[in-house]
N, C-alpha and C positions, 0 to 999 in steps of 0.2 A: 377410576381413571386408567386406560393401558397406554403405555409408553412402550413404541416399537417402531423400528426401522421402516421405510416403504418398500414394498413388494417388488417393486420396479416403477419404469419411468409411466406406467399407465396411471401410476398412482400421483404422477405431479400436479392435477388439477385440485386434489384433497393438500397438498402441500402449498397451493399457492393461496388459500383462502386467509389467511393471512398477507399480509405486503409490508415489499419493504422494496429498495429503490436497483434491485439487483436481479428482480423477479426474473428477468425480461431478458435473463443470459442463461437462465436454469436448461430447457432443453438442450440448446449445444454444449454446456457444459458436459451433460450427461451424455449426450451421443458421441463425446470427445473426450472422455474419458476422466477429464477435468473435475469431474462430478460422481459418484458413485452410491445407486440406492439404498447400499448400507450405511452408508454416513450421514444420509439426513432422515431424519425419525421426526417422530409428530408425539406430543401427549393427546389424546381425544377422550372425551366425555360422550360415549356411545358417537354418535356423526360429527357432533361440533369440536372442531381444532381450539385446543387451549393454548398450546405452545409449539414452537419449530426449530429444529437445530439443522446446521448443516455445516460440513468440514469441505475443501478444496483443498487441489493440487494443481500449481502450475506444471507439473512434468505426470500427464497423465501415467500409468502403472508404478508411479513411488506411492510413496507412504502419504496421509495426509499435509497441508504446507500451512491452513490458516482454519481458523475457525472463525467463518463468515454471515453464519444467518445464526441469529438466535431470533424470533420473538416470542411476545406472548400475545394473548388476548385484553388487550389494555380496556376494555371495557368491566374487568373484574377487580374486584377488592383488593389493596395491594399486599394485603396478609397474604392471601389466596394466590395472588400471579406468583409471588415471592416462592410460594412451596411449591407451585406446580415448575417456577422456572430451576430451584433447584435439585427435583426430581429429575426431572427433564436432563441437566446437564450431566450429573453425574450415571446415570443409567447410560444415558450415549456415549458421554467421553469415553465409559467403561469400556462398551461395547469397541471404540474406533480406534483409539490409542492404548497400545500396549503397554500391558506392565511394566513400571522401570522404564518405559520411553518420555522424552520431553514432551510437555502438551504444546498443539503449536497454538502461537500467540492468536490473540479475538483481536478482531478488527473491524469497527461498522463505521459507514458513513454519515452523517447528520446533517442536519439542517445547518447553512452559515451562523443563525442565532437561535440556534439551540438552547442557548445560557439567558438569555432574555424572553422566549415563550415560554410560557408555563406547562401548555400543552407537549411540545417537544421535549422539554425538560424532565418530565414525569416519564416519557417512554424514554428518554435515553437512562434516567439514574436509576429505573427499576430493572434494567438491563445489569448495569453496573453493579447496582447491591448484590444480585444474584451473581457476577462474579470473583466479587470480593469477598463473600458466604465460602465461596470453595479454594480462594486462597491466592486469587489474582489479584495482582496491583496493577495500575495505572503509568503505563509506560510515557505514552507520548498524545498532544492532539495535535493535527494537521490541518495545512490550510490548503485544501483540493482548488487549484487553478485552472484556468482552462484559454486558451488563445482562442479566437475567433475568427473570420474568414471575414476581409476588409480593414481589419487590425490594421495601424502602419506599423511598419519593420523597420528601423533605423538602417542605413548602411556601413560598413564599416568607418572607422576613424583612421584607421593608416598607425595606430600605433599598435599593433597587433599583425601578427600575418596568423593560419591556422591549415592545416595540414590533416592528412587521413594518420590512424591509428595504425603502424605497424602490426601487427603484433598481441599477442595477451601480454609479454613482457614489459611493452612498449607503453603500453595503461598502465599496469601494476607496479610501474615504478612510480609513475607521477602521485597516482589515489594511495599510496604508503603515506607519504610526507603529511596529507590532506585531512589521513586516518587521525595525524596530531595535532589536537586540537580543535578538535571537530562540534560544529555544534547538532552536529544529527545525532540525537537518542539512542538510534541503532546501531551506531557505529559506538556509541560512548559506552552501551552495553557489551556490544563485543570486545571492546577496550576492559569494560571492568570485568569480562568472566575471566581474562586472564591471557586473550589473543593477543599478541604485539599487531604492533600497526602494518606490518608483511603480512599479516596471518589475517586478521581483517580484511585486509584490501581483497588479497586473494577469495576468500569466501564470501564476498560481495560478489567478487566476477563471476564466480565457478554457480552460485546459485542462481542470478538474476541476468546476467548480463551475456553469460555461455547462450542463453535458451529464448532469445530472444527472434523472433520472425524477420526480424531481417539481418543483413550482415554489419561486419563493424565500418563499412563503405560510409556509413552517415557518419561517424565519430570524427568528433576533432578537437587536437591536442592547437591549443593556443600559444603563441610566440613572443617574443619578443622580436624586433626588425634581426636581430647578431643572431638567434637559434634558441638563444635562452627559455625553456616554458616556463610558462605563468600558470597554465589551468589546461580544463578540458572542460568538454562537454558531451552527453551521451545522448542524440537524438533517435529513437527507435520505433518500433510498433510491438507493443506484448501481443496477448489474444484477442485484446479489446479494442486498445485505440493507437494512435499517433501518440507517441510521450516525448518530456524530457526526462530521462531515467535518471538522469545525477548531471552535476555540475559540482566541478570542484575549482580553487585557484588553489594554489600552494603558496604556503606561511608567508615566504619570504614578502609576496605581491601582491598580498592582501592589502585592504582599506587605499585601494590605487584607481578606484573607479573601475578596473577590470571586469567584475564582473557582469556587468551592465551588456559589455560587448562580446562578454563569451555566453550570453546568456542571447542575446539576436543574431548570431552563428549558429544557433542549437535552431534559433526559432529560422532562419533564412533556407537551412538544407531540410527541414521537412516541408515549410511554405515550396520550396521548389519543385518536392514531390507531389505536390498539386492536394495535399491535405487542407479539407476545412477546420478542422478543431486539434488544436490542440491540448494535451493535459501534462499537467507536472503538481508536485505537490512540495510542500515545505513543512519543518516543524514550526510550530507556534515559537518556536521561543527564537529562531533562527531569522533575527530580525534585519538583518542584511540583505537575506537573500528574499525575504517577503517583499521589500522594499522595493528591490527592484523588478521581479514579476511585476509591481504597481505599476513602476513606472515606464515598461514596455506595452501596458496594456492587458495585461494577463487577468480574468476575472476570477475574484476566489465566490467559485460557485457552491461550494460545498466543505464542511469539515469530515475529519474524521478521528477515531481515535483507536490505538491499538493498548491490549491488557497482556499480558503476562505471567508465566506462573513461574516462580523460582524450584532450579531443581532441588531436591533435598540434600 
């Protein structure tokens, strides 16, 4: 078996003989810098693809940001995928992530019933064994939502008004409060490395929300009728699509029905920028906030799940 990097991007068609549901972004990753043919490497058995890894970055010329393609050839013995997937991982990881650096967290999308095909089931946990083998645990799963074009959009209720986001300050003071007691995984991990809820907030913005394709023109901070905030909402476009990047309400105005209507604010200024689809995603466990994607019409088209490696 040789395990090695691809030559270049001539070599994508021997990387795509394998599939997974991201195929289909690979070239402008790579010609965008997003993508790099050292970081995705193939195991092969003379011609035939056994296994594929592939690392991203959303801020083409940094460092890696997610480790997004893994598979294997699910037609082999699961002894057999098992060593060739963790051959495979450890020889690239090597190769892409430096000494002493954090590995960045795996993240793949799955089918909505994943957990009930057997079929699905089998290529998602021979994915997962193999990175439990080298020391990853299971952070979070996710419920991939998506708005549709014809959807209805409720109008406001009048007991809200909502306003543009001044400011980075002007966010960063609301998403502190929001940092407490949060049921988002990612933020409860940057709570447990040891960040206060300032320091969270801020390296949310500075990684995700700085780098975003359009301006903070779509953002908007929720009211009370007197000036009081209740929430926000972050309605954006990353490299892919129309999103909701975060919705928060803060402590005090929670369990008030708020979020229903900060949540078709977010959906009313990208519907007005003439978007068909929208995407947002939730944690599984973040049962409020699934609730009411429901009940605006939000379809959870797809799961996903991110892994982890704790630093030493």
């Amino acid at each position: 078996m040789t395990i090695r990097p691809l030559t270049g991007p001539d070599e994508l068609d021997l990387f795509r003989r394998l599939s997974y549901v991201l195929d289909h972004e690979l070239a402008d990753d790579l010609a965008t810098g997003r993508r790099r043919p050292e970081w995705m490497w193939v195991a092969l058995s003379g011609d035939r693809l056994l296994g594929r890894i592939s690392w991203w970055t959303g801020q083409p010329g940094s460092a890696p940001q997610a480790l997004d393609f893994f598979d294997l050839d699910d037609t082999l013995p699961e002894s057999e995928r098992g060593a060739i997937g963790g051959q495979l991982l450890e020889k690239a990881q090597a190769s892409v992530v430096p000494a002493g650096a954090a590995r960045p967290e795996y993240g793949r999308f799955v089918p909505p019933d994943w957990h009930e095909d057997p079929v699905a089931r089998d290529v998602v946990e021979a994915r997962v064994r193999v990175m439990e083998a080298s020391g990853a645990r299971m952070l979070v799963e996710r419920l991939r939502l998506e708005w549709r074009e014809g959807t209805p959009v409720p109008e406001g209720t009048g007991r809200l008004t909502f306003r543009q986001v001044a400011d980075r300050e002007d966010l960063v003071a609301l998403m502190t409060p929001v940092m407490e007691g949060t049921l988002d995984a990612h933020g409860q991990e940057d709570l447990a490395s040891g960040l206060s809820a300032r320091q969270a907030a801020e390296k949310h913005y500075d990684e995700e929300f700085a780098h975003f394709r359009t301006g903070q023109e779509w953002w908007r901070i929720a009211e009370l009728p007197d000036g009081e905030p209740v929430g926000f909402v972050i309605p954006a476009r990353n490299n892919y699509h129309p999103v909701l990047a975060y919705i928060g309400v803060l402590p005090a105005h929670r369990g008030q029905g708020y979020i229903d209507e900060i949540l078709a604010e977010g959906t009313r200024v990208l519907v007005a920028e003439g978007v068909d689809r929208i995407r947002a995603a939730t944690d599984l466990g973040n049962v409020p906030m699934a609730r009411s994607f429901e009940r605006l019409g939000y379809v959870n088209f797809e799961r996903a799940f991110t892994m982890v490696w704790d630093r030493p």
